[in-house]
Each structure stands twice: as C-alpha cells, then as structure tokens.
C-alpha positions as CSV (number, residue, x, y, z in Angstrom):
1,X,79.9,76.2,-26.0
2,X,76.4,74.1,-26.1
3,X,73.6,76.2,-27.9
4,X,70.3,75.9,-26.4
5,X,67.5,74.3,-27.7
6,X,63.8,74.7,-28.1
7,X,61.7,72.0,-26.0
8,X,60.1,71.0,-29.5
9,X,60.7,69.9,-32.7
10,X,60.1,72.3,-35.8
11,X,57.5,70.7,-38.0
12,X,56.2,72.9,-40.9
13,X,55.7,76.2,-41.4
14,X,51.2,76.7,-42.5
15,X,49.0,80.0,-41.8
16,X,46.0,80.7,-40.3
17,X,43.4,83.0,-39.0
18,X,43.9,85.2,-35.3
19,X,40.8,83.5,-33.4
20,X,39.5,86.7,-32.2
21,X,40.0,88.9,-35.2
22,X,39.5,86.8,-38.0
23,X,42.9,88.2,-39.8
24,X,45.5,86.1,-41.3
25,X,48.6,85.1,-39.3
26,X,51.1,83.2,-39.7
27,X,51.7,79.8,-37.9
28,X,54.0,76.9,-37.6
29,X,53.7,73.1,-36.7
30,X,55.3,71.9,-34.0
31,X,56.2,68.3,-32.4
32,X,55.9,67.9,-28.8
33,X,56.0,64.9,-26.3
34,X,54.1,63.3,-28.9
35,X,51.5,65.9,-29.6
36,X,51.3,68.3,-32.7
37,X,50.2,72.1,-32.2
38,X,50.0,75.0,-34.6
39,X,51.6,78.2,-32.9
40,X,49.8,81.4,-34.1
41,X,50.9,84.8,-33.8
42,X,48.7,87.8,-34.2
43,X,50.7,91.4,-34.2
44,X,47.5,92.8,-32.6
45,X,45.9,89.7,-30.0
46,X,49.1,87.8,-29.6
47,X,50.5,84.1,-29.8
48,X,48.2,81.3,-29.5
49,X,48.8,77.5,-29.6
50,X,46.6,74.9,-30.6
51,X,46.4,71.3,-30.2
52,X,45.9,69.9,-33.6
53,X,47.1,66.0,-33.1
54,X,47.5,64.1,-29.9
55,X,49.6,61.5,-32.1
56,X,52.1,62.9,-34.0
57,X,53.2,59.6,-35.5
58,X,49.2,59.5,-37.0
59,X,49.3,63.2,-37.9
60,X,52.8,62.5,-40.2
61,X,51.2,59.5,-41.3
62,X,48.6,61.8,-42.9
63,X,51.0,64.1,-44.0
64,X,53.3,62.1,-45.9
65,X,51.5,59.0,-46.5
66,X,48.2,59.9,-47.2
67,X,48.7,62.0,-49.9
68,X,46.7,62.1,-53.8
69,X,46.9,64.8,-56.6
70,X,44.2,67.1,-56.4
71,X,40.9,67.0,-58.0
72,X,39.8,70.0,-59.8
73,X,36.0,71.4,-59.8
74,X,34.8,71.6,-63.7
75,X,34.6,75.9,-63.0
76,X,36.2,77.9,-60.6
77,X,34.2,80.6,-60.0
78,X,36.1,83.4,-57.9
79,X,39.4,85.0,-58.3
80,X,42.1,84.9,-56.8
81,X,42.9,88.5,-55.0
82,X,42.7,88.3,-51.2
83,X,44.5,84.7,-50.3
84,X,42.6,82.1,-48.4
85,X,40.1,82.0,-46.9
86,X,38.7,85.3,-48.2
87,X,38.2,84.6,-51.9
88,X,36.0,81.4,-51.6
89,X,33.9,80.4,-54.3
90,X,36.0,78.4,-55.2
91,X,38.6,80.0,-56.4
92,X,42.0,78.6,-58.4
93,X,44.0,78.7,-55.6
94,X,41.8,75.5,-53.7
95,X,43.3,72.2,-54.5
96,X,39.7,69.7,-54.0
97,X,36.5,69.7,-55.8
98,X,33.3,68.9,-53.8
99,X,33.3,65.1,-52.5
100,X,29.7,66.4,-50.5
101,X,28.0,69.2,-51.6
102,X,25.8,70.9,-49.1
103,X,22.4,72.6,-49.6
104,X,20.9,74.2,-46.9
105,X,17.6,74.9,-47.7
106,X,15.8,76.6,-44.3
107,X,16.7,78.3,-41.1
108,X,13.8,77.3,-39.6
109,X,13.7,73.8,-37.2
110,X,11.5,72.0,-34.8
111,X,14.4,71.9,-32.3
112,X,16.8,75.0,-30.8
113,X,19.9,72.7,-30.0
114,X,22.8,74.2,-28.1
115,X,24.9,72.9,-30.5
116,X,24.2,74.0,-34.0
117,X,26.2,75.3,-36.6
118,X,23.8,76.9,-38.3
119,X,22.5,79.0,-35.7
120,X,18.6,77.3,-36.5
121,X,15.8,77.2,-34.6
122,X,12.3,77.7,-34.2
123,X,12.1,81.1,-34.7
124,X,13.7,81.4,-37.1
125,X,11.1,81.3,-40.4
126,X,13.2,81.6,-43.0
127,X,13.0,79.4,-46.1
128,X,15.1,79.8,-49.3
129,X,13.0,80.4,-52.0
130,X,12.3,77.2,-54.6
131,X,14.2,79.4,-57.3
132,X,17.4,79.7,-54.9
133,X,17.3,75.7,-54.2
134,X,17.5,75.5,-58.4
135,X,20.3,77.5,-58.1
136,X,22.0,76.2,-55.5
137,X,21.5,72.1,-56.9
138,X,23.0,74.1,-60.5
139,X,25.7,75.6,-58.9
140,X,27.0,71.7,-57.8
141,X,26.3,70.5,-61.2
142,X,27.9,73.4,-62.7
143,X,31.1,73.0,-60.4
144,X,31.0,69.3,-60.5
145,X,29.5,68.1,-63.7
146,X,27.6,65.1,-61.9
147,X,28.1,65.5,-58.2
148,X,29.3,62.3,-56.0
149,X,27.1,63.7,-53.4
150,X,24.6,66.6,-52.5
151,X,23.2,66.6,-48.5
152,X,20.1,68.9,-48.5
153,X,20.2,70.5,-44.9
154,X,19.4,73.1,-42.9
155,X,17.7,73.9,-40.5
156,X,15.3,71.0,-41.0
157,X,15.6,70.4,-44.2
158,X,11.7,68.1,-44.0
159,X,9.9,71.6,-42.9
160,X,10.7,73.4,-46.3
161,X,7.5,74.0,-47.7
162,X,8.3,73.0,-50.9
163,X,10.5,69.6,-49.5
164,X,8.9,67.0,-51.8
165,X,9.5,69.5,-54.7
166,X,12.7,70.1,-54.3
167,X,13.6,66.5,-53.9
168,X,11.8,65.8,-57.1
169,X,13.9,68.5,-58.8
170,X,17.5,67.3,-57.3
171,X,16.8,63.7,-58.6
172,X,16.0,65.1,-62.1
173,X,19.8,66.3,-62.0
174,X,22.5,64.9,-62.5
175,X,23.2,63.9,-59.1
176,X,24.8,60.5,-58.5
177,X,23.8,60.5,-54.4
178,X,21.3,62.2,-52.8
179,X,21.2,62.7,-49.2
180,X,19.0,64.5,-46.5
181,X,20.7,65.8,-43.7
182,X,17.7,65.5,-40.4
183,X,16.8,65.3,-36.8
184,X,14.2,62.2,-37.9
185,X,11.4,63.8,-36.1
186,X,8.7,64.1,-39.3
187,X,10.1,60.6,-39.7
188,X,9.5,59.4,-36.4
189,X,6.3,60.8,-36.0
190,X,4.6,61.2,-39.5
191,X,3.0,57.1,-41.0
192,X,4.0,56.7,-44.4
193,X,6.8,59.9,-44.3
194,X,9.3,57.3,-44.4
195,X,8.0,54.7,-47.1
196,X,7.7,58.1,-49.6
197,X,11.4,58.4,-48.7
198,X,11.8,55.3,-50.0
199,X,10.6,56.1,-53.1
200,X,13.5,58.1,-54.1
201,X,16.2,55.3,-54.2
202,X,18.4,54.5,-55.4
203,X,21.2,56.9,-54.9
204,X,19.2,58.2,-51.9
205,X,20.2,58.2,-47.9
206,X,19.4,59.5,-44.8
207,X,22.5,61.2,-42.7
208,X,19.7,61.1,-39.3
209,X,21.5,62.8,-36.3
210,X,21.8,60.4,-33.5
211,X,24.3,61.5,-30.7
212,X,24.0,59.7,-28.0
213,X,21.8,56.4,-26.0
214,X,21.6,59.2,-23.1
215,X,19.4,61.6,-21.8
216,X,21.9,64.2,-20.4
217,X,24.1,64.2,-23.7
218,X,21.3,64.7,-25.4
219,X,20.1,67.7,-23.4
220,X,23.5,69.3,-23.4
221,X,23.7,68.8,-27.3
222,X,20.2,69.2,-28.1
223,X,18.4,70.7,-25.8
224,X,15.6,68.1,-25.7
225,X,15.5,64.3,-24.9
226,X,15.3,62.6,-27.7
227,X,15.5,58.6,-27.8
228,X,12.3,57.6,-28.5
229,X,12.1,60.4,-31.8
230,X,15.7,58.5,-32.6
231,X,14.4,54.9,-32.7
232,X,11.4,55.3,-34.3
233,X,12.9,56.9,-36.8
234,X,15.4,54.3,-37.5
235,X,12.5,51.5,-37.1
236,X,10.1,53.5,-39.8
237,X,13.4,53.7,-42.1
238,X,14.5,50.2,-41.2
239,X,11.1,48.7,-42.2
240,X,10.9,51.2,-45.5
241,X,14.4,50.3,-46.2
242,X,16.1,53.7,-46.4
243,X,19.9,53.5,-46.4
244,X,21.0,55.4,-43.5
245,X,23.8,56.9,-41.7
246,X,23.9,57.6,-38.1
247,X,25.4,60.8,-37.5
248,X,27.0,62.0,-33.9
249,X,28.0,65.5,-33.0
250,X,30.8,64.1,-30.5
251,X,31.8,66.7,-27.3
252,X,34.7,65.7,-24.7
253,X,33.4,64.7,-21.3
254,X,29.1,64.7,-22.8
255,X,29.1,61.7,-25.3
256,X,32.8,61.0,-26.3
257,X,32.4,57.7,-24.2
258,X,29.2,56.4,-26.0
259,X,31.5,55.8,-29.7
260,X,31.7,52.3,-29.2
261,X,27.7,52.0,-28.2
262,X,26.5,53.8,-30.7
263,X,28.5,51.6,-33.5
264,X,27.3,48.6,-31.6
265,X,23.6,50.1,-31.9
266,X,23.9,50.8,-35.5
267,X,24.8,47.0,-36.4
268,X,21.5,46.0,-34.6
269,X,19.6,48.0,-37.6
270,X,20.2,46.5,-41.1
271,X,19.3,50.2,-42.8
272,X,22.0,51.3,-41.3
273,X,25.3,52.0,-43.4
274,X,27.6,53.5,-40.9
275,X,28.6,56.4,-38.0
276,X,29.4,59.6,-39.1
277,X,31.4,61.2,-36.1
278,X,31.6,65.3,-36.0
279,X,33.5,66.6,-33.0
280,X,32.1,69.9,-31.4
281,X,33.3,72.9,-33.4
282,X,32.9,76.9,-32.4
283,X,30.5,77.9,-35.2
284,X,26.7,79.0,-34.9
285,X,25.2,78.7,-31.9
286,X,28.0,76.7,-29.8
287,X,26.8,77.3,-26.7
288,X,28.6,76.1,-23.4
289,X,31.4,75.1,-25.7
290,X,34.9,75.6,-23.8
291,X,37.7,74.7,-26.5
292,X,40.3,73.7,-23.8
293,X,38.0,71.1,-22.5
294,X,35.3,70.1,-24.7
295,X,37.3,70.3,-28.3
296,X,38.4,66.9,-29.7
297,X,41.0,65.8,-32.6
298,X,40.8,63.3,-35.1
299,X,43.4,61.1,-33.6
300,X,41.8,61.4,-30.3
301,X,38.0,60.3,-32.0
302,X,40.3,57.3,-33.9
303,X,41.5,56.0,-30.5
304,X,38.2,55.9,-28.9
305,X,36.9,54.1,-31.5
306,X,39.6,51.5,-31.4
307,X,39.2,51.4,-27.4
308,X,35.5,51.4,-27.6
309,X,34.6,49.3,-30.4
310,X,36.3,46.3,-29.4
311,X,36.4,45.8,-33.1
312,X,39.1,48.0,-35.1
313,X,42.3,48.3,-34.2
314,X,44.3,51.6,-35.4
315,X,45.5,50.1,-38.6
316,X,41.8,50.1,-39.6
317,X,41.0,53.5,-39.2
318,X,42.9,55.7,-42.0
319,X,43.1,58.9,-42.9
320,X,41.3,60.2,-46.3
321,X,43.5,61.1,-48.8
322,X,41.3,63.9,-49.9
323,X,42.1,65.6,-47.1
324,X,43.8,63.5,-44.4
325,X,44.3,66.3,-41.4
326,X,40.7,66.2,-41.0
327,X,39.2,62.9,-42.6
328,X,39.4,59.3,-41.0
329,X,37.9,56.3,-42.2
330,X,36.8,52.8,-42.0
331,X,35.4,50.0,-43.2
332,X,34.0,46.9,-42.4
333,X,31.5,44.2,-44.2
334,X,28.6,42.4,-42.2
335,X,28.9,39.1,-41.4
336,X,26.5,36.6,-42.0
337,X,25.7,36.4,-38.1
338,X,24.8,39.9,-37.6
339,X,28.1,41.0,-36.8
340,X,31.1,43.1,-38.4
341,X,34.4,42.3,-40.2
342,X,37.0,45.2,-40.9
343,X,37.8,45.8,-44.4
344,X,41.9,45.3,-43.4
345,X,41.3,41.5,-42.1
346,X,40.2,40.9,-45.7
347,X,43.3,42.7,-47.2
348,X,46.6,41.2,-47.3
349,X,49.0,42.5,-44.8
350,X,52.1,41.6,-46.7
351,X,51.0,43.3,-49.7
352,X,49.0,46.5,-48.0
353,X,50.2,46.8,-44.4
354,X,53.9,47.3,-43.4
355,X,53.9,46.3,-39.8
356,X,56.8,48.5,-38.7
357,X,55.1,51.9,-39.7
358,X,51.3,50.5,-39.2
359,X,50.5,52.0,-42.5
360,X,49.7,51.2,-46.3
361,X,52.3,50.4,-48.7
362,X,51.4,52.0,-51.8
363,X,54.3,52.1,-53.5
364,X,54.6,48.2,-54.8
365,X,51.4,48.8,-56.9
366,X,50.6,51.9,-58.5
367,X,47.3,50.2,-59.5
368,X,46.6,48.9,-55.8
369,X,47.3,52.5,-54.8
370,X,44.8,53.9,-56.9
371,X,42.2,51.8,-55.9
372,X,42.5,52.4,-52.1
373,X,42.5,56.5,-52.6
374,X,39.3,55.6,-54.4
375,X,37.7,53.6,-51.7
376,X,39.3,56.0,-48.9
377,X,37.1,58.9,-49.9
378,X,34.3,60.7,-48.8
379,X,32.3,61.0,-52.1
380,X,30.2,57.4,-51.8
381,X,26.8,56.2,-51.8
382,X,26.5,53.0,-49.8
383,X,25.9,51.5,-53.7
384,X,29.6,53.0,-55.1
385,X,31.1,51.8,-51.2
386,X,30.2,48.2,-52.1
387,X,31.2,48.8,-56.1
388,X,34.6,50.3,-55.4
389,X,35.0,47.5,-52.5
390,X,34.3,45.1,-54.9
391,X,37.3,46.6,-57.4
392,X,39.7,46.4,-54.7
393,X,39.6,42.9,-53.8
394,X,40.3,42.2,-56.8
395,X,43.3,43.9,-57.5
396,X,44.5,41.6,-54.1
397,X,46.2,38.1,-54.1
398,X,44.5,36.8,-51.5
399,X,41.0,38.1,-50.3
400,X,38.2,36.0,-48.5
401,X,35.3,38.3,-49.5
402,X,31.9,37.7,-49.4
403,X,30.3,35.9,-51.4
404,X,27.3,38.9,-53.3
405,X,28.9,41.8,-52.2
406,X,26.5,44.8,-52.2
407,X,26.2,47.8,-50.4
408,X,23.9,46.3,-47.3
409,X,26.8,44.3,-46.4
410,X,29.1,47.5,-46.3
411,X,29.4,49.3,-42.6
412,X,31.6,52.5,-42.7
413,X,32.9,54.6,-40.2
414,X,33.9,58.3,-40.9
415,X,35.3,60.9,-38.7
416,X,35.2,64.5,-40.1
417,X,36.7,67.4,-38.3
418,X,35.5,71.0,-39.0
419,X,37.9,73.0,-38.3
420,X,36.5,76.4,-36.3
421,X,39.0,79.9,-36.3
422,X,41.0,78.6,-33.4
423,X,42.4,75.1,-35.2
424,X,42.4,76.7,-38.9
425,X,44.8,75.1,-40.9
426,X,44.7,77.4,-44.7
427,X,46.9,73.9,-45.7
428,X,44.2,72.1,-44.8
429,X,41.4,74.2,-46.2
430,X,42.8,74.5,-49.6
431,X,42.0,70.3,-49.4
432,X,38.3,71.3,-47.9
433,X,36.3,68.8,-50.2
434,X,32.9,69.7,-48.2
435,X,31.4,72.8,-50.2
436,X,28.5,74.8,-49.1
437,X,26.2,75.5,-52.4
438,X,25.1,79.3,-52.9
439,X,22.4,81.0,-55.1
440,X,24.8,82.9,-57.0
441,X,26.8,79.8,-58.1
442,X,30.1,79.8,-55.4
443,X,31.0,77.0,-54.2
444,X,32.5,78.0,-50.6
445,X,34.2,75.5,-48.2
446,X,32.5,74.5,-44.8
447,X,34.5,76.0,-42.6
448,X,35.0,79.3,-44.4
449,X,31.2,79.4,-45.0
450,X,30.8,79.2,-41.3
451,X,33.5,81.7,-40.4
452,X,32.9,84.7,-42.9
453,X,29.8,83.9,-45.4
454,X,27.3,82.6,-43.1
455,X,24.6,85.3,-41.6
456,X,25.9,89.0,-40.4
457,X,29.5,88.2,-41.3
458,X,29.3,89.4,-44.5
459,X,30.1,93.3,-43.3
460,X,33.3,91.8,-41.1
461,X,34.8,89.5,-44.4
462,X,34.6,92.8,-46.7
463,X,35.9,94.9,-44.0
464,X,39.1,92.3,-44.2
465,X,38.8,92.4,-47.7
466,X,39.3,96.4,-47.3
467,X,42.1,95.9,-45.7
468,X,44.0,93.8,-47.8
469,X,42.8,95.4,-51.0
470,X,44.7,98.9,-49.0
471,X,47.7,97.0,-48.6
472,X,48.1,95.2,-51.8
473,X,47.7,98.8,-53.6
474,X,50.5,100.1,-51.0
475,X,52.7,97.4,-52.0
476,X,52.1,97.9,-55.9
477,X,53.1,101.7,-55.7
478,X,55.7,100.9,-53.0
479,X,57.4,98.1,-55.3
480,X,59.6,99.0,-58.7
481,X,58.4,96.2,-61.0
482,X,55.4,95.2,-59.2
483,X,52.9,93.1,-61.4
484,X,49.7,93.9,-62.3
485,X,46.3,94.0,-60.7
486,X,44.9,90.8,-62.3
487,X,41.3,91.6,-61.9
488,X,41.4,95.1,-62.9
489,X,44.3,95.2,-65.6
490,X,43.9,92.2,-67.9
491,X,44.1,93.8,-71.6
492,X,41.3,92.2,-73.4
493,X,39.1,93.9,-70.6
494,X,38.1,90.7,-69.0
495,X,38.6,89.4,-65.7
496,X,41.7,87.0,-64.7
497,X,41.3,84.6,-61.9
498,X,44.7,84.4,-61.3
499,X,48.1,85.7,-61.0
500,X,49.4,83.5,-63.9
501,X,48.7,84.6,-67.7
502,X,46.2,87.0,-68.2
503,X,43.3,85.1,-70.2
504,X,44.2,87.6,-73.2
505,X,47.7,86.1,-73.4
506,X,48.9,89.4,-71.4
C-alpha cells in the first residue's frame, strides 16, 4: 500500500501573529514548486498562507548560510513574560542589538502620502518634546554604548521646531553615524538648508526618499508629483557635498519596474552612496494596498535588480547575516569613468564563491568569514563601508582594488523587508536589528512598533497581554511543579527578566 503525500515539502516549524486578530499562532515553512510560504492557523479566523520567498534555493541560502552569532544590546530593558512580540523593549529573549536606531521626532509633514507607515501628515501637529528627543538619543546610547547608526525621522523630521537643536545634541553623543530620514523638500526649496547640513559631517547622511522617475508612481505613493522637489534636492546636496542615500518605497505593478533606473540615476550624482529599497508593507496609512497583488519579497526585489541593472548578477546580491530573511545587500565601487564595479568581480571566486551552490564559502577562512559578516551589515556609514572594504581586500589573495579607497568610491545597494502581521516571522523578529527609540528607554523592533506600540494600539497590545497573563496563571495553578512567576516571585524582591536564575540566586 502507497501512503499519500502532501503536494509540498515540510520546511520548519516558526510562529506568528493571526493577521486579523493580532494573537499568536502557530505556523510552519513550507517548500513548494520553488516557492517558500508560512502556513498560519488561527483557532478563531482560520488558516492563512503566505508567500514569504519566491526562491526557495535563495531563502535556504539565508537560512543556512547566512548565519552569525548574535549581538547583544549593552541593557535589555523589558522582561520576558508574554513571548514575542508582546514584551518588546528589548527584552532577553531578542537575539540583535540595534544596527539602525530610529528616532522619530514629529507627526507632523508637508506631504499626506498614501503610503506611510507612520500615519503623518499635515494635520497632524504633533512634535515630541526636546526633553523626549534627549531621551530617546539616551535610550540608543544606553542600549548600544556608541550606536553604528541613529536615523532621526518622522513625520518630517526638518519641520521639528527645535531640528537644528536636536541635531546639535545627537552629535554631542556618542553616535558613530548620524542620519536624517526626509522627503528633501526644505532641501530642495530652502538656499543654504543644505550647505548647514553639511556642516554636520562627518558621520552624517541623508536617507532622501526618492521612489520613482514617474509621475503616476509618485502620485499613487505619495500623493503629489514630485520630481523637480527630488532633483533639486539631490543637486543642493550634490554641490554641498552631503553623503546621501536614495531611498525607494517599492509597490508591485507602480514602481517595481523603475529599480534598475533609479540605480542608473543615482550613479549620475557623486553624493550619492547607494539605493535603499523598502517594499510596500501594511502599516500606517497603507492605503490602496492589496497584499495579493501589490506585496513584494526579498528574492523577488533581488531579481529585479539583477534583471534591471544590467550590472549585478545574483551572486552579488547577498543576504545580511544580521538578519538574512529580510536583509539583502550589495556592493560595488565607482570606477574611474563614472561607472560601477561589483564588490564580487574584485573578490576571488575560488576562494569566496563556490560555483555550484552560487554562494560564499566561509568555511576555508574563519578570518575571511568574519570580515565578510562585517562588511555584509547594515550598521555603516559610507566612511566605515569604504574602512571595512578596505580590511577585506586584504585578507584576499588576489584583489584589483582601487587605488585610494574611500567611501565616495563605495555604491551600495540594500533591500530591507518590513515584515507587516500577514508575513510575520517571530524567527525573524527575534533578528530585527532596526529598533524604534522610546522616551522611556525601550528599545522596540520596527515591525512590532508598528503592529502594537505605535498610536491607539496601545489598549489592543495590553488587552493580549490580559489574555496571556489569564492563561499563564491557569497554567501555574493547573500544573504540579509549575515554576515561578519570574517577575513577581524573585526572593530578593527585585525584578527578573527571565525565566533562567532569579537575579538573587533563587
């Protein structure tokens, strides 16, 4: 007798959150006709399956490749009592410390784009307070010592009153990279906002949102037709020489077909030190968002730029080992002529790239290794990009490098998925290392922020919170030999943050 067979292979086994009420489920991995997809089940709202990888070869290549020891924060700063993703702060149980930490410092913006995760606009007035920026810039120190890299946001960040202030105060810190997260339009329109920009380098960059060469992307994305804000912006921070990134919120079937253009357009300004791509999630206002058809992976965004470009191939584009289900990366150095070079041409195959499984061989060189999970990572300036380039090549045999390598020769490329309640992965999100800073010191990861500690969800998360509190306590009376409450029954009357010792030695 022949048993039957599921159509797919079994994968992994991960959790996640129902999409419509928020509640954990469980979930598994599967493999199918090439494609990966998590299968939720929620005892109230049902099963659910969600694309997660068009490539499944590239998704195990992040999974079993691609793969460094976590980092730890200096402080964790929650307990651990709920489970992921309701104890964010962070709390012992998250396995990254903050490659980017994010400080949003207004609701308020000159634009109301359709697309924003924030939920900003212009009617919304609210700043945060001077004080709360302090503590939000002391609650990255605190959590990282010296932070790689803090993005003041919003909102637009530039219509804080207190702006020039507050970037005063973050460079007095012990920041090593500052960055300010705008639409460009104070720099596009403002003589002299730019040059006073300037003023802050080093270990200063602008992350100016630029999605698309098109009018009708840019009305669908941002409600407003914005090309001529876009280059003068970029020709005011050209001619000030501001390191800057180009930024593209990337939806299926509005812009997804521009990836190549836009990297083209970015070599043509020398300021320019890269494309950040950040495919449509459901947070904030998402508005005409349809997951089905406008929702995009990783590996999908890594073949369009291999199809687009004309320039990297897929051995170029890698996954971060920080957190390689929802990082990609690449890198290239400017050429003499104007044009671009991927890093890989400059790297010896026989020593880095095994042909067969188009991935890097780290095993031959512990050293070599090190050095690549050091370059592959989000948590560089352009300055450390071009250092840590540098300390690569010469851990190679045989590299034809550029002669004065610095950072204006360095060009990255950077993919970063936010995963949105339908595609979270808590595997994943224990590896978030893009942490929203709060007044009161947490440290909470991006896509948790948005989901339960962003604006009016505060009432649903401790309703959850409720809930699993209810069940925990059923569970401890339920249970002969159940163990402790760690938060409420350490003996030396402090608070544990685990369910490991007791900080008492209890």
């Amino acid at each position: 007798m022949s048993r039957k067979t599921r159509p797919w292979l079994f994968y992994d086994t991960t959790s996640s959150v129902c999409t419509t009420c928020l509640r954990p489920v469980e979930a598994k991995i599967i493999l199918k006709d090439g494609q990966v997809f998590m299968d939720k089940w929620c005892p109230v709202h049902g099963p659910e399956r969600v694309l997660v990888s068009d490539d499944a070869d590239y998704y195990r290549l992040c999974r079993e490749v691609y793969v460094k020891a976590p980092e730890m924060p200096e402080r964790f700063a929650t307990p651990m009592r709920h489970g992921c993703p309701y104890d964010c702060g962070l709390c012992p149980d998250h396995m990254q410390h903050s490659c980017l930490t994010i400080v949003e410092l207004t609701d308020h913006c000159n634009l109301r784009c359709p697309t924003c995760y924030a939920g900003s606009g212009p009617e919304r007035l609210t700043h945060r307070s001077f004080d709360e920026v302090l503590a939000m810039l002391d609650a990255a120190v605190a959590s990282e010592g010296e932070p790689d890299v803090v993005q003041l946001s919003g909102g637009e960040p530039t219509l804080h009153p207190r702006f020039w202030d507050i970037l005063d105060a973050a460079k007095a810190r012990p920041i090593r990279h500052l960055m300010l997260n705008t639409n460009g339009i104070r720099i596009a329109q403002e003589p002299g906002f730019a040059e006073r920009l300037a003023s802050y380098a080093p270990g200063f960059e602008v992350y100016l949102q630029f999605d698309s060469l098109r009018r009708e992307a840019l009305m669908d994305l941002r409600g407003a037709d914005l090309r001529r804000v876009r280059e003068d912006a970029l020709r005011a921070l050209d001619a000030a020489g501001v390191s800057t990134t180009l930024v593209v919120t990337v939806k299926r079937g509005v812009n997804d077909d521009e990836i190549g253009e836009i990297i083209r357009h970015a070599q043509g300004w020398s300021c320019v030190r890269g494309v950040t791509l950040q495919p449509v999630q459901d947070a904030g206002r998402c508005e005409n968002y349809e997951p089905a058809r406008h929702r995009l992976t990783v590996s999908e965004l890594r073949r369009r730029i291999v199809e687009q470009s004309g320039l990297f191939t897929a051995e170029d584009v890698v996954p971060v080992p920080c957190n390689p289900d929802t990082l990609a990366m690449a890198y290239a150095l400017r050429t003499p002529g104007g044009g671009l070079q991927p890093l890989t041409r400059f790297l010896d195959p026989t020593t880095l790239v095994e042909a067969s499984r188009n991935t890097i061989v780290f095993e031959r060189d512990e050293s070599l290794k090190d050095q690549v999970f050091k370059l592959f990572s989000t948590n560089h300036s352009p300055e450390s990009q071009a250092s840590c380039l540098s300390e690569l090549m010469c851990c190679l045999p045989q590299v034809a490098a550029p002669q004065g390598l610095d950072y204006r020769h360095v060009f990255r490329v950077l993919i970063v998925q936010f995963m949105d309640a339908q595609s979270l992965d808590i595997r994943a999100l224990k590896k978030s290392c893009i942490h929203m800073a709060l007044p009161d010191g947490r440290m909470v990861p991006f896509e948790s922020h948005n989901l339960f500690y962003r604006d009016g969800r505060q009432a649903l998360l401790d309703q959850i919170r409720g809930e699993l509190d209810a069940q925990h306590a059923l569970r401890r009376v339920a249970l002969p030999g159940a163990r402790r409450d760690p938060i409420t029954d350490c003996r030396g009357g402090r608070r544990c943050a685990c369910w490991g010792p007791c900080c008492c030695g209890g």
